[in-house]
C-alpha positions as MATLAB code, in Angstrom:
seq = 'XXXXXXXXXXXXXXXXXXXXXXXXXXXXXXXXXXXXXXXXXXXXXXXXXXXXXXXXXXXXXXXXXX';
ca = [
     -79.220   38.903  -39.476;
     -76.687   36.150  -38.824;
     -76.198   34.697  -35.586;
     -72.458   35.119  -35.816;
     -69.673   37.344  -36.640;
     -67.342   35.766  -39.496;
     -64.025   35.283  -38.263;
     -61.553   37.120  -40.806;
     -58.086   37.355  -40.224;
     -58.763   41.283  -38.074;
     -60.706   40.003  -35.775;
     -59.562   36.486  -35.198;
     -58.617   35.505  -31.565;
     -55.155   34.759  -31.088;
     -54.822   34.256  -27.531;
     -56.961   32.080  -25.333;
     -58.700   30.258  -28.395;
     -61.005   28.384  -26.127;
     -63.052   31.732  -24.488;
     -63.559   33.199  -27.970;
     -66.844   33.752  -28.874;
     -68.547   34.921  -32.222;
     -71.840   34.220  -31.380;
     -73.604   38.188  -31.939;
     -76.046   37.609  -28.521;
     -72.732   37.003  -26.520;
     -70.715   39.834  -27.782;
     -73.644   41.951  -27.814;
     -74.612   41.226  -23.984;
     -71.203   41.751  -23.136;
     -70.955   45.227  -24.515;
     -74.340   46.452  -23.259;
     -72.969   45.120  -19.845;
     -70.348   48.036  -20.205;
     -69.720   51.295  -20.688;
     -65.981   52.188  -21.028;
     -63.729   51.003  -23.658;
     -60.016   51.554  -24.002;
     -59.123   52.232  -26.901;
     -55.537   51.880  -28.422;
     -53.271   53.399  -31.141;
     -50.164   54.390  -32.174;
     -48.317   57.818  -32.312;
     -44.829   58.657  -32.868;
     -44.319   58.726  -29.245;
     -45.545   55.310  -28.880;
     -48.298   53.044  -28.023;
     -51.245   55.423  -26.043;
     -54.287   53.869  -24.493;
     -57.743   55.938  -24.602;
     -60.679   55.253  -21.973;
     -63.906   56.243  -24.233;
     -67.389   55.962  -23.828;
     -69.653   53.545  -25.840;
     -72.780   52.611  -26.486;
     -73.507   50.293  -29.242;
     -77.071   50.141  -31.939;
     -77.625   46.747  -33.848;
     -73.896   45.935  -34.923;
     -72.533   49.521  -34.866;
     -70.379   50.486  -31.477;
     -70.431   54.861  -31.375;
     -67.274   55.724  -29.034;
     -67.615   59.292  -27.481;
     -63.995   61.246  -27.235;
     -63.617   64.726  -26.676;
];
């Protein structure tokens, strides 16, 4: 397993460069610290923001929506 994520051009960090982190323990404490995610996409209507569930296995983040 590598120790971190590859930066590609989806999930580079745009915005406050110097708290990124790619480093999988990081990212992976920080998600097991939590338990909602907002999620967002977009509809005709506009922008719409989603508070889901999650729980994540190895690399693989399961979001529960009814």
């Amino acid at each position: 397993m590598q120790e971190k994520y590859e930066i590609k051009k989806n999930n580079k960090i745009k915005q406050l460069k110097t708290k990124a982190n790619y480093d999988k323990k990081v990212v992976h404490a920080i998600l097991d610290a939590g338990l909602v995610a907002h999620i967002a996409f977009n509809q005709d209507q506009g922008p719409i923001v989603v508070p889901m569930l999650y729980g994540r296995e190895k690399d693989t983040i399961f979001l529960h929506g009814a």
